[in-house]
C-alpha positions as CSV (number, residue, x, y, z in Angstrom):
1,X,10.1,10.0,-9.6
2,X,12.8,12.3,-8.8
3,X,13.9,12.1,-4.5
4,X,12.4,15.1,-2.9
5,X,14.3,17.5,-0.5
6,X,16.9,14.4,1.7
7,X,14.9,11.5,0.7
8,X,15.3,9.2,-2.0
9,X,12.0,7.0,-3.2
10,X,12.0,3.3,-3.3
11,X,8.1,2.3,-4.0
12,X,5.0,4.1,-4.0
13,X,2.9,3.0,-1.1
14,X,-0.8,4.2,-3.2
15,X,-2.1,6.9,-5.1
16,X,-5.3,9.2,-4.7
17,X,-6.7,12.4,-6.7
18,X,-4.6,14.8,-4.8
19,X,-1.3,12.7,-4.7
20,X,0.9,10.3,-3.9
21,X,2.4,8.1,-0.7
22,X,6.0,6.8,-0.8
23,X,8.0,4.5,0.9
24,X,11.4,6.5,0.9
25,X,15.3,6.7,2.5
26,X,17.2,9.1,3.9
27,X,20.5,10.2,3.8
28,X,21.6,7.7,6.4
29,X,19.4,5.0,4.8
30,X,16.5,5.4,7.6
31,X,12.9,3.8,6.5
32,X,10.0,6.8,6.2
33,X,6.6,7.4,4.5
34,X,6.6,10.3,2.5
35,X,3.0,12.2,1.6
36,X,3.4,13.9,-1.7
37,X,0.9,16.7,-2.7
38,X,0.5,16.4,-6.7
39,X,-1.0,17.8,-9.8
40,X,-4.1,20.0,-9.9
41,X,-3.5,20.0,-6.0
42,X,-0.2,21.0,-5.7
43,X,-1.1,24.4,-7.4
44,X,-4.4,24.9,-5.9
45,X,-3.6,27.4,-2.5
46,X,-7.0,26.0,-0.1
47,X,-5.4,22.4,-1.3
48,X,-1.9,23.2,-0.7
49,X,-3.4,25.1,3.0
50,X,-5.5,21.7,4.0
51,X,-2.5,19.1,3.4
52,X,-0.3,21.8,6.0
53,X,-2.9,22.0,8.2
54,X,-3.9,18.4,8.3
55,X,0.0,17.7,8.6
56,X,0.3,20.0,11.4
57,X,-3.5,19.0,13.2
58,X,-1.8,15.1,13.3
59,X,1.1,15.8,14.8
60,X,0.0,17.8,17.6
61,X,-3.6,16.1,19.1
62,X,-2.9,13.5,21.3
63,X,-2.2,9.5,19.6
64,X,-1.7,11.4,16.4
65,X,1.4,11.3,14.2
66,X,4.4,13.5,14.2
67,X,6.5,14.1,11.2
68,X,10.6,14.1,11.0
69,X,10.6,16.7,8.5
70,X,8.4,18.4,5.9
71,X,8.6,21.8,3.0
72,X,5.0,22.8,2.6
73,X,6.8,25.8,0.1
74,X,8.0,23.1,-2.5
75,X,6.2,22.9,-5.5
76,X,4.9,19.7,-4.2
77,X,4.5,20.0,-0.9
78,X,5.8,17.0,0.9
79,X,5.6,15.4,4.4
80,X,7.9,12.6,5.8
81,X,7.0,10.3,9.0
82,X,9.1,7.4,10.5
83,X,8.6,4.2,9.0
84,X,8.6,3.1,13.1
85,X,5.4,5.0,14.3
86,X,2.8,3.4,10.8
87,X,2.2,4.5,7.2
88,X,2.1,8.3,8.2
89,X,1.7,9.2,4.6
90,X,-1.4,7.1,4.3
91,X,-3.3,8.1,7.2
92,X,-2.5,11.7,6.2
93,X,-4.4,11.8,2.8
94,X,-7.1,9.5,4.9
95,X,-7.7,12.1,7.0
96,X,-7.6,14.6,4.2
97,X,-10.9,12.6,2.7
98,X,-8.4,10.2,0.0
99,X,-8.5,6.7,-0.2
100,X,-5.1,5.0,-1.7
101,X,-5.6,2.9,-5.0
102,X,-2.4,0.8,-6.1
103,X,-0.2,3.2,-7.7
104,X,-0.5,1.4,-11.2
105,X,-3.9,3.2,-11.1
106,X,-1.7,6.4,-11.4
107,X,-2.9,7.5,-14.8
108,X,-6.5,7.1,-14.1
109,X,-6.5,8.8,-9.8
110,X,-4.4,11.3,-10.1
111,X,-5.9,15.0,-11.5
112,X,-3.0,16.0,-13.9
113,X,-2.0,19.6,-13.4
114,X,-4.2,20.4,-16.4
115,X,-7.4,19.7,-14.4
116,X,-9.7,20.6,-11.9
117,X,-9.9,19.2,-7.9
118,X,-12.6,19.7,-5.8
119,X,-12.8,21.9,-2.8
120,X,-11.1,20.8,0.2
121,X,-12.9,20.8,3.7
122,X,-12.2,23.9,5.6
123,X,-11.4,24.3,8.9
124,X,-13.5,25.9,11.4
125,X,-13.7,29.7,10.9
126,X,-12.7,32.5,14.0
127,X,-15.7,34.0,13.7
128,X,-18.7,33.0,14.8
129,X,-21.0,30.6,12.7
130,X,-24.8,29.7,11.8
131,X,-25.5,26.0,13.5
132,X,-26.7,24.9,10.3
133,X,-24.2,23.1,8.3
134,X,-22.1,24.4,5.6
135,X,-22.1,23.4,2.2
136,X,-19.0,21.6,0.2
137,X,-17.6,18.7,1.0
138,X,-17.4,17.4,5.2
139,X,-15.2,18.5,7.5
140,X,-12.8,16.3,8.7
141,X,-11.1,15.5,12.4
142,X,-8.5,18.2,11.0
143,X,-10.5,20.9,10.5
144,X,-11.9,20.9,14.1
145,X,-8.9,20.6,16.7
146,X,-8.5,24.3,17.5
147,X,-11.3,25.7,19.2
148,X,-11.1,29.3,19.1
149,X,-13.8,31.0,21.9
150,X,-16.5,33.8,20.9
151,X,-16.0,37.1,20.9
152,X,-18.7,39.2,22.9
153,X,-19.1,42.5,23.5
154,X,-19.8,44.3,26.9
155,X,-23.3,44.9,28.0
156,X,-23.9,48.6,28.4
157,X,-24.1,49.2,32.3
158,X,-26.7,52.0,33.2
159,X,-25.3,54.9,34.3
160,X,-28.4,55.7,37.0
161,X,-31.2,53.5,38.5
162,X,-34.1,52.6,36.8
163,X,-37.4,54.4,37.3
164,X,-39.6,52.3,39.2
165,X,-42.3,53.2,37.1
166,X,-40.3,51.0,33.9
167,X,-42.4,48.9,32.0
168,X,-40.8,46.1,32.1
169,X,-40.6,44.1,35.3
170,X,-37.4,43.9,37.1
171,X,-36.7,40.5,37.4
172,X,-36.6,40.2,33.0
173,X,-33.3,41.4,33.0
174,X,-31.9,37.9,34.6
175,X,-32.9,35.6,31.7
176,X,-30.1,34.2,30.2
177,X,-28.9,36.0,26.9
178,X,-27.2,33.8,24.2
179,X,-24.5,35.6,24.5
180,X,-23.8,34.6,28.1
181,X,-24.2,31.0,27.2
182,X,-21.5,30.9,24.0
183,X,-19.4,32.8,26.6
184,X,-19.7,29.5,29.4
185,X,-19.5,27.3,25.7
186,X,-16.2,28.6,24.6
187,X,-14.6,28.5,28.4
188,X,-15.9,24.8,28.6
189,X,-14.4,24.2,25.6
190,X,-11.0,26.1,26.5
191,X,-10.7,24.0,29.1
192,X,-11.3,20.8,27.5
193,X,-8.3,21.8,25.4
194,X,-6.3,23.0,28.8
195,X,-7.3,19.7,30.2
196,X,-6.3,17.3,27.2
197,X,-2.8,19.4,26.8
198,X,-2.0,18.8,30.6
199,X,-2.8,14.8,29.8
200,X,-0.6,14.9,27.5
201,X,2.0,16.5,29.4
202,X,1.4,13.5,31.4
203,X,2.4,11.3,29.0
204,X,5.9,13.2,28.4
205,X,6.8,12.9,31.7
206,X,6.1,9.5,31.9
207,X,7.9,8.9,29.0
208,X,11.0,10.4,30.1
209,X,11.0,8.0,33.0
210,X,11.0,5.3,30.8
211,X,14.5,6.1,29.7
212,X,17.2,2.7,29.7
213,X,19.2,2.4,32.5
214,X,22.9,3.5,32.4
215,X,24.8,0.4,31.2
216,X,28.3,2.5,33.6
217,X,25.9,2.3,36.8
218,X,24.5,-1.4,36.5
219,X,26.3,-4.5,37.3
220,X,27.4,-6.2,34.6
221,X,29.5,-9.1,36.3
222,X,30.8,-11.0,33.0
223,X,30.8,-11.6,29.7
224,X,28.8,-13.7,27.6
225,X,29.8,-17.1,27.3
226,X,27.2,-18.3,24.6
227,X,29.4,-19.2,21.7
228,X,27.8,-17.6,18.6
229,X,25.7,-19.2,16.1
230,X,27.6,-20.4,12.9
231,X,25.3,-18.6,10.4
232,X,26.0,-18.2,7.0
233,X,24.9,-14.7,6.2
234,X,25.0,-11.7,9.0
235,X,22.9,-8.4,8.2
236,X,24.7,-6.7,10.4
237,X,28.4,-7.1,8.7
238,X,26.7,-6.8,4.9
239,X,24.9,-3.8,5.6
240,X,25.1,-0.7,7.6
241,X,24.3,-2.3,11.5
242,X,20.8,-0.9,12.6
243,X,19.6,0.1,9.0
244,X,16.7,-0.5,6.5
245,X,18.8,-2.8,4.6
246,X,19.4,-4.5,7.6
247,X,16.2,-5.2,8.8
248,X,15.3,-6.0,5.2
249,X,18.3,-8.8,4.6
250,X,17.2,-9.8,8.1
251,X,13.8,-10.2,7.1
252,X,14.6,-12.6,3.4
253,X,17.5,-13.9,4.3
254,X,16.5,-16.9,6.1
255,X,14.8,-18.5,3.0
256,X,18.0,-18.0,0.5
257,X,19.0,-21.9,-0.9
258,X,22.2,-22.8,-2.2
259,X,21.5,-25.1,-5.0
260,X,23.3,-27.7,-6.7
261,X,22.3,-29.9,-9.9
262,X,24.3,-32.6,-11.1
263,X,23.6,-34.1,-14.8
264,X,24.9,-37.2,-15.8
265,X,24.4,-38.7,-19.5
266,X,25.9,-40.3,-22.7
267,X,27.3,-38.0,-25.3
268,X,26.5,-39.7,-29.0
269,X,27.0,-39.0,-32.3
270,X,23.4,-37.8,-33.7
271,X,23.8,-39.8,-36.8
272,X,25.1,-43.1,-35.5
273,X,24.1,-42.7,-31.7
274,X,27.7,-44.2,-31.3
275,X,29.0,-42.8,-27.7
276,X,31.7,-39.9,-28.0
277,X,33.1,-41.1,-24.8
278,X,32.2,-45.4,-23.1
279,X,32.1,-43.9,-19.4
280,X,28.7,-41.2,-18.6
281,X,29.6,-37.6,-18.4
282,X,28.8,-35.8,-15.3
283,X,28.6,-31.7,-14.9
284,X,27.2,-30.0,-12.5
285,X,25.5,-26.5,-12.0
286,X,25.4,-24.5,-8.7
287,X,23.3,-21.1,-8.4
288,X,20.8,-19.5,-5.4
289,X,17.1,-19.8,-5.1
290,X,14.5,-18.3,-2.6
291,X,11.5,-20.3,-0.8
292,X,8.3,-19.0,-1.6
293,X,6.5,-21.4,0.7
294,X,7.3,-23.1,4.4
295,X,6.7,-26.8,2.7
296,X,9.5,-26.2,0.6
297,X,8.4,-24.6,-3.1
298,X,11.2,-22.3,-4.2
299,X,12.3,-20.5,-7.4
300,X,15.5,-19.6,-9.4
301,X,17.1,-19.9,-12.8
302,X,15.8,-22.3,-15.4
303,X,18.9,-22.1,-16.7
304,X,20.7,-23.6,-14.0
305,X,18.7,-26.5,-13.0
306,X,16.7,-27.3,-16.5
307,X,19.5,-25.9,-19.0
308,X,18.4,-25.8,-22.6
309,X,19.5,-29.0,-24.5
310,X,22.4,-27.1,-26.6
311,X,24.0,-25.6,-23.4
312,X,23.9,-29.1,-21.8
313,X,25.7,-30.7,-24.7
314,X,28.1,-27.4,-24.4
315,X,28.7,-28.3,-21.0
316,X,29.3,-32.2,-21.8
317,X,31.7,-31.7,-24.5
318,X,33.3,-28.9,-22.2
319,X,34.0,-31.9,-19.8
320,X,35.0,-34.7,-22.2
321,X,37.6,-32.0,-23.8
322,X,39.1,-31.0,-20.4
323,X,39.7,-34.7,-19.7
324,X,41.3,-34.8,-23.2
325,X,43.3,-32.6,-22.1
326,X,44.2,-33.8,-19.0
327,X,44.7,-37.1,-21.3
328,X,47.4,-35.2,-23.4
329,X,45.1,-36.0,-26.1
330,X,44.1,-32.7,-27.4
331,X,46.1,-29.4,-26.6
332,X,44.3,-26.5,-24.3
333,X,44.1,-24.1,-26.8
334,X,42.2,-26.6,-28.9
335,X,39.5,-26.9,-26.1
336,X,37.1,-24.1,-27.8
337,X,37.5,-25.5,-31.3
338,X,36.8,-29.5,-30.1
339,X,33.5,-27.7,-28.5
340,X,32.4,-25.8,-31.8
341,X,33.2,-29.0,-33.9
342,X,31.3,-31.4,-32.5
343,X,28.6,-29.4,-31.2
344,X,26.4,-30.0,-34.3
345,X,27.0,-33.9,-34.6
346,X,26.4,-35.1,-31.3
347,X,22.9,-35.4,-28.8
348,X,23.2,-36.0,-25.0
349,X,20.8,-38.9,-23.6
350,X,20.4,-40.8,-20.6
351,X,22.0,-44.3,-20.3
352,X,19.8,-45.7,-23.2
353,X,19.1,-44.2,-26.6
354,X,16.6,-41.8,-26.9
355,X,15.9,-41.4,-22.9
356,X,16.6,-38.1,-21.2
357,X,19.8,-37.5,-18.9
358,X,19.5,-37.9,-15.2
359,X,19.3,-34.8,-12.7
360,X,19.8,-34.6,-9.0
361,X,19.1,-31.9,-7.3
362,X,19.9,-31.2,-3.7
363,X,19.4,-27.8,-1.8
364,X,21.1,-26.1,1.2
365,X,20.1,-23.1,3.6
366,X,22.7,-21.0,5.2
367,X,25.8,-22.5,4.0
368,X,26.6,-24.5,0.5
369,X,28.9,-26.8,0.6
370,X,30.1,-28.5,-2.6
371,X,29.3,-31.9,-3.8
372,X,27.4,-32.2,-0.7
373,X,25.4,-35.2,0.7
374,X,24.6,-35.1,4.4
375,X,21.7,-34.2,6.1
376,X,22.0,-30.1,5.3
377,X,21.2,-31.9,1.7
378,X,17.6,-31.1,0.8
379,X,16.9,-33.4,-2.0
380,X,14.6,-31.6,-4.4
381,X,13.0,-31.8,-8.1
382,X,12.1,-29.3,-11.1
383,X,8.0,-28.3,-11.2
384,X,8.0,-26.1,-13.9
385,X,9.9,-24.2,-16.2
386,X,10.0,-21.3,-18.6
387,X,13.1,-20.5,-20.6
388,X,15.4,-17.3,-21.2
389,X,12.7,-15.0,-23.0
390,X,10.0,-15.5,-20.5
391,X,11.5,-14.9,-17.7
392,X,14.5,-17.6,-17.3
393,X,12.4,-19.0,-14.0
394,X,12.1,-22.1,-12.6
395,X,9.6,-23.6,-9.7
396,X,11.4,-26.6,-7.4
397,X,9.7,-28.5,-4.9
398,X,12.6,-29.9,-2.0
399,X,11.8,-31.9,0.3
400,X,11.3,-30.0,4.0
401,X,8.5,-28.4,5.5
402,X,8.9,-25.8,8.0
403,X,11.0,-23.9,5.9
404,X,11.4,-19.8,6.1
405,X,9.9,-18.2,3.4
406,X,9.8,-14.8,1.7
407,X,7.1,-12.8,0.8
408,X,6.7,-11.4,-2.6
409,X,6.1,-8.2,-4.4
410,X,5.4,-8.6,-8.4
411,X,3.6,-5.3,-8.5
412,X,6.8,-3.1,-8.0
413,X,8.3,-0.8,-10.7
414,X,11.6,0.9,-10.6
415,X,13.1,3.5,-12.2
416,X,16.9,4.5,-13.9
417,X,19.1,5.5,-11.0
418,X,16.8,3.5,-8.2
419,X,18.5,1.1,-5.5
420,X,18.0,-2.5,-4.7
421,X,19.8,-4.7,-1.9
422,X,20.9,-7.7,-3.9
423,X,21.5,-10.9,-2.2
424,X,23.2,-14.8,-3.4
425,X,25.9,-17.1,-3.1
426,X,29.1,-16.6,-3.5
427,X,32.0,-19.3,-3.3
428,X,34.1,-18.4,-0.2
429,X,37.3,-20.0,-1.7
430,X,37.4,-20.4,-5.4
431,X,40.9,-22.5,-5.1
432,X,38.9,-25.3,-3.9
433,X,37.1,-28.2,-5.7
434,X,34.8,-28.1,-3.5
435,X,34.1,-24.9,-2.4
436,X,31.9,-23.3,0.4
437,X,29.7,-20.9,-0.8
438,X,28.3,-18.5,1.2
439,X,25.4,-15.7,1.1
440,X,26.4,-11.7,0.1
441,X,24.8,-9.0,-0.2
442,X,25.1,-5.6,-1.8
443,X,23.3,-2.5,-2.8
444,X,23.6,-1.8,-6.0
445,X,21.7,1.1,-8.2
446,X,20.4,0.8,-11.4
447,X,21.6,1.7,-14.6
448,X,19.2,1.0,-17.5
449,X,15.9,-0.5,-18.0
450,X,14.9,-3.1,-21.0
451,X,12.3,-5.5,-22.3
452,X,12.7,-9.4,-22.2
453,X,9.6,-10.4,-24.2
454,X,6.6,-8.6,-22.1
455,X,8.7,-8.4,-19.0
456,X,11.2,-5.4,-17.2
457,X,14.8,-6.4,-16.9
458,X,17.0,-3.9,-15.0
459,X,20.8,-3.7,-15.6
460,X,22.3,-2.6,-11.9
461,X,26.3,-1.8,-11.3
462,X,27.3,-4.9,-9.4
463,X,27.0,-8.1,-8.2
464,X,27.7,-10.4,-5.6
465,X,29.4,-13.7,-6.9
466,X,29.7,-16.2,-9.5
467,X,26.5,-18.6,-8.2
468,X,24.8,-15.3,-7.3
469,X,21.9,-15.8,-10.2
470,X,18.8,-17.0,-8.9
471,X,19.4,-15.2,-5.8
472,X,16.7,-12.2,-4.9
473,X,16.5,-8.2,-5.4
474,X,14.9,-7.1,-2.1
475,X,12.7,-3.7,-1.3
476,X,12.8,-1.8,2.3
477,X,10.3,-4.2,3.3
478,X,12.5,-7.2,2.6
479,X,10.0,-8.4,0.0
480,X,11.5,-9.8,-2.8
481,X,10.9,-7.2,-6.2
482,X,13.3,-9.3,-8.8
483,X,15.4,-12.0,-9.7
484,X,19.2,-12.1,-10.1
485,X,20.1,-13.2,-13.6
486,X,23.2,-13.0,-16.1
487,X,24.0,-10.4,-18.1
488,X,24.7,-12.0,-21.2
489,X,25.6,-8.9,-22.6
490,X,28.9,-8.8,-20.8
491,X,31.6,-10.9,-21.8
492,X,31.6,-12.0,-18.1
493,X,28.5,-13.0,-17.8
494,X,28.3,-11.3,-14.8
495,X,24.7,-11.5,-12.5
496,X,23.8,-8.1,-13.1
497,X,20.7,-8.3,-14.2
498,X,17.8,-8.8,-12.3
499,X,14.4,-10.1,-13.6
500,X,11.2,-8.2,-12.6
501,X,8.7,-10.5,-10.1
502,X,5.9,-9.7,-12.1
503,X,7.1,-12.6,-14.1
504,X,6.3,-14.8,-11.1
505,X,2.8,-15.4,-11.1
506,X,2.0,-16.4,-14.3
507,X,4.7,-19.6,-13.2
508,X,3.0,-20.2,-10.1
509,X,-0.3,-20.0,-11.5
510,X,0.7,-23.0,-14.2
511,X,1.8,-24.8,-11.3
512,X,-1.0,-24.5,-8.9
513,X,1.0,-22.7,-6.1
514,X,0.8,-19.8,-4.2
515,X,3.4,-17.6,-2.5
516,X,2.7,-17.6,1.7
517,X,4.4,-16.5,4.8
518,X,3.8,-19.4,7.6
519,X,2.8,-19.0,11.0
520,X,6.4,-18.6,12.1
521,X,7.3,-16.8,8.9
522,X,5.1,-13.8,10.5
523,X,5.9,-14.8,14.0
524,X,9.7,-14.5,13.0
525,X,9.0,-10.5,11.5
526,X,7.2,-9.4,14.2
527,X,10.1,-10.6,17.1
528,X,12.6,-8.8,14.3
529,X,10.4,-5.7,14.5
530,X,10.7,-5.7,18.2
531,X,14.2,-6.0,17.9
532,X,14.9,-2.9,15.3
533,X,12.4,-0.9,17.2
534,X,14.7,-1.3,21.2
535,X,12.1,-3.9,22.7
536,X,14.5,-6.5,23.6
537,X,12.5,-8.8,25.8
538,X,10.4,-9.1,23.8
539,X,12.3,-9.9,20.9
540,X,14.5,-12.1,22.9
541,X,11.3,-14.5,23.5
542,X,10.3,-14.0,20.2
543,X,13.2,-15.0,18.3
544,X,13.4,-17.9,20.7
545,X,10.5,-19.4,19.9
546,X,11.0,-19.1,16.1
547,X,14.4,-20.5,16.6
548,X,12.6,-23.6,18.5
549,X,9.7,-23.8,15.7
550,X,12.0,-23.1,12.6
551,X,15.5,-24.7,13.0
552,X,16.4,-24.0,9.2
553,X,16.1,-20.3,10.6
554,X,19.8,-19.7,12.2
555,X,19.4,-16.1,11.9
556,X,16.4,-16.4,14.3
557,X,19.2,-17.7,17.0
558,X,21.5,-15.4,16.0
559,X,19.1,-12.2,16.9
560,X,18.0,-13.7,19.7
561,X,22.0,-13.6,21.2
562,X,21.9,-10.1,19.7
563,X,19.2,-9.3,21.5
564,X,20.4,-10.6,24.9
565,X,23.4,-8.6,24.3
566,X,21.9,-5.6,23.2
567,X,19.5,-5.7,26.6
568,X,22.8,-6.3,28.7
569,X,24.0,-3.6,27.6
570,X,21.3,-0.7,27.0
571,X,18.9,-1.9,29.3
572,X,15.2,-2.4,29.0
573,X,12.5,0.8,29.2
574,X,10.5,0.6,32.7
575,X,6.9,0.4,32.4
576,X,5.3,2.8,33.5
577,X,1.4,2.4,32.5
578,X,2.1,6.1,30.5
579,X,-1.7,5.9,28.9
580,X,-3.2,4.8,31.9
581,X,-1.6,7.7,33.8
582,X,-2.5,9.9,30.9
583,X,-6.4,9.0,30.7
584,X,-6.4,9.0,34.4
585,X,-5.1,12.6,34.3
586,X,-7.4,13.4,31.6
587,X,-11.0,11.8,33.5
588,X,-10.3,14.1,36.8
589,X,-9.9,16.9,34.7
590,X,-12.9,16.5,32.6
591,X,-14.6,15.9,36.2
592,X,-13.3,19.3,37.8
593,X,-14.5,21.1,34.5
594,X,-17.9,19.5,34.8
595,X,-18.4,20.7,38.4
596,X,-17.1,24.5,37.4
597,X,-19.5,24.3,34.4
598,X,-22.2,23.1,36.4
599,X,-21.4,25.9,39.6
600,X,-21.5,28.3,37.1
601,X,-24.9,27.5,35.0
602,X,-26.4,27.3,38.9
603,X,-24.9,30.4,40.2
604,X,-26.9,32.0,36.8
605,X,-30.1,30.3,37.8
606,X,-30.5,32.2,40.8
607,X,-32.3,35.4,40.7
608,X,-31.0,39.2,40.9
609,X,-31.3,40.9,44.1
């Protein structure tokens, strides 16, 4: 789907007969739902009337939805709301009579261009109206907000007195004519309107005296002396501060692993099972990996932690021809050719003939550190696997609970020229033996789209480091939509390709396991919403108490001292009860035009003099 007018799609939200709702950016990468008018709609003008109206109905009746911005003269007319106030786009087509379907059911909702849609409700005509309903399809709340009073015309005033002979007895003349009561109808109803507009001015006023306080006229004495959390990723320094890719990285971050496998075995010759080398040969693989579940399921490569038995002898003989080397046994241009020689004659086992190498596994949040064994260490061990062609995935199982997890979305499709925020490990100084490897994160748009057996594969433009593969491809909503993989392609290898998620349930499924946000996995994205959205003490609680239920989530601390900052500085909003003010404004109204309608209906009852 092509970005309409400043906003560029990301994922569709749903799909219904008249169109489609988007999750979409703007130019300075803000979050909003966008309501797209579509197909035999978009070029039908009582259609193309009901979606303004309904657009324009929400924004204005009280607790209804405003829009940022909106072309109802495009050729699909299109609204946007902030991603901050709800799914906009959705409850628009709800209101419109639509019910979303998931947007793979595109094909079979949506009435092409070609066909025919049905009717929409219409709103209430200017002119008087029959009370018996109309035919068609319902109205709906939109249709009914404005209110527009009867017309009536003057009775004709006698020009002299009546003969007192008339027929007809005086006192007939003061019955009530209809007329008389749709006139008292429509001014009840006016002021209804009058009454719920001067609520809502309530609310306005209140709500400008909720503004922050002025951080230049409050007493800030000092500065903080909290020394900050040593976290290994911060949003706010990957990604532009206050964004959606914030929030997002915020959001997955936490459950990003740094993994490290270490195989040791016995290089033989596969005829004679003579050992190519006395001593066992030890390599080791490092990549990223994501937790799917607080008691510690994660996935990543298979490649990485269960390599395929020729890249595993590869790697072996790599290791036994670098000590050659180092042995000024065999020259350093010769290291390819000792590889390609002896990779046909020779097997890797464990320490007896015949038995498989040994594999330890360990995994570490936040930071990686090399070669490491202390208690950041998670010991772990391989589930399942599936090699390169379905899917290159692996499921491990450490050893924690209480672990953050991320949530994920196998469902999502992208297109050619679409963006995803990428995130893995990188090593921090590749000088070292032992390097420390920390998390990065990049956006990075997509350049072509291609098959791996039944599976998409998307090719982006960049990358984020060397141990990067395994790592995660997240959406606005920080759910994870892919995994980072090689591009075996390049002659690199560089992790620019990442793996659709709708590979990942067929692996879970073999393995019995479900993907699920914990208590404090949800607790921890509602304290971050209160943080993105300016309510600081309540994020600052918030993030506390994740911090103090979660200690694997750092970033949870480090919000938290954000937050406190951020309060320090701009200040917390006043309560000031706005609804309550509101509804109280509104009741005393409604009371005052009771009393006037009631005055009035008595003042009629009374008879003519």
């Amino acid at each position: 789907m092509q970005p309409v007018g400043p906003y560029r799609f990301t994922e569709a939200i749903g799909v219904c007969q008249v169109g489609t709702a988007w999750w979409a950016i703007d130019g300075q990468d803000r979050l909003v739902t966008v309501a797209l008018l579509e197909g035999a709609a978009a070029a039908d003008g009582p259609w193309r009337e009901a979606f303004a109206n309904a657009a324009k109905a929400m924004a204005q009746v009280a607790g209804g939805q405003r829009y940022v911005n909106a072309d109802f003269a495009a050729t699909h007319p299109w609204v946007a709301y902030p991603s901050e106030e709800g799914v906009g786009a959705q409850r628009l087509f709800q209101i419109l009579g639509m019910e979303l379907h998931h947007a793979e059911a595109r094909d079979d909702i949506l009435i092409p261009a070609a066909g025919t849609v049905a009717t929409p409700p219409q709103p209430v005509s200017a002119a008087p109206v029959s009370p018996s309903p109309t035919s068609g399809a319902p109205q709906l709340p939109w249709a009914v907000h404005t209110v527009v009073p009867q017309q009536h015309t003057p009775e004709a005033v006698p020009t002299s007195p009546a003969s007192s002979d008339a027929p007809v007895p005086r006192i007939a003349a003061a019955a009530p004519a209809p007329r008389r009561r749709g006139l008292w109808l429509g001014i009840a109803a006016l002021a209804v309107l009058l009454v719920a507009a001067g609520g809502g001015l309530v609310a306005v006023a209140a709500n400008f005296s909720t503004r922050p306080r002025d951080p230049l006229g409050d007493s800030v004495s000092s500065f903080s002396t909290t020394a900050p959390v040593a976290v290994g990723l911060k949003p706010w320094t990957q990604v532009t501060p206050y964004s959606a890719e914030e929030r997002a990285l915020a959001t997955a971050a936490p459950a990003l692993v740094f993994i490290e496998a270490s195989f040791t075995g016995v290089l033989r010759n596969h005829a004679t099972n003579v050992p190519v080398r006395t001593a066992p040969i030890t390599f080791i693989r490092r990549c990223s990996g994501f937790l799917i579940t607080p008691n510690g399921h994660m996935l990543t490569n298979s490649s990485c932690v269960r390599p395929p038995e020729e890249v595993a002898r590869t790697l072996a003989l790599d290791v036994i021809a670098r000590q050659l080397v180092k042995e000024k046994k065999l020259a350093p241009g010769q290291l390819d050719g000792y590889i390609r020689t002896n990779l046909p004659t020779t097997v890797l086992t464990g320490a007896a003939v015949g038995s498989a190498p040994t594999v330890t596994l360990h995994g570490q949040l936040n930071e990686g550190e090399g070669n490491a064994s202390g208690e950041q260490a998670i010991p772990g061990e391989v589930v399942e696997a599936v090699p390169a062609e379905s899917g290159n995935l692996a499921l491990v199982k450490l050893a924690g609970e209480n672990l953050p997890a991320v949530e994920l979305q196998p469902s999502a499709a992208f297109a050619a020229g679409a963006s995803l925020l990428i995130v893995g490990y990188a090593a921090s100084d590749t000088d070292s033996r032992n390097p420390v490897h920390m998390p990065r994160a990049k956006v990075v748009t997509i350049t072509d789209i291609s098959r791996r057996g039944s599976l998409s594969t998307y090719r982006t433009n960049g990358d984020v480091g060397r141990v990067s593969h395994g790592g995660i491809a997240l959406d606005p909503s920080g759910r994870v939509v892919g995994m980072l993989d090689r591009d075996q392609a390049r002659a690199d290898g560089a992790n620019r390709v990442v793996v659709s998620a709708a590979a990942f349930p067929e692996l879970l499924g073999k393995a019995g396991v479900r993907n699920e946000l914990g208590e404090v996995d949800r607790m921890y994205r509602t304290a971050l919403g209160a943080y993105f959205s300016g309510r600081q003490d309540e994020a600052v609680a918030g993030l506390g108490t994740v911090a103090d239920r979660s200690p694997a989530n750092l970033l949870a601390r480090a919000y938290q001292q954000n937050a406190v900052e951020r309060r320090a500085v701009e200040g917390e909003p006043v309560d000031r009860a706005v609804w309550a003010v509101a509804l109280l404004g509104g009741a005393v109204g409604a009371i005052l035009v009771g009393l006037a309608v009631l005055a009035g209906m008595l003042r009629r009852r009374r008879p003519r003099r």
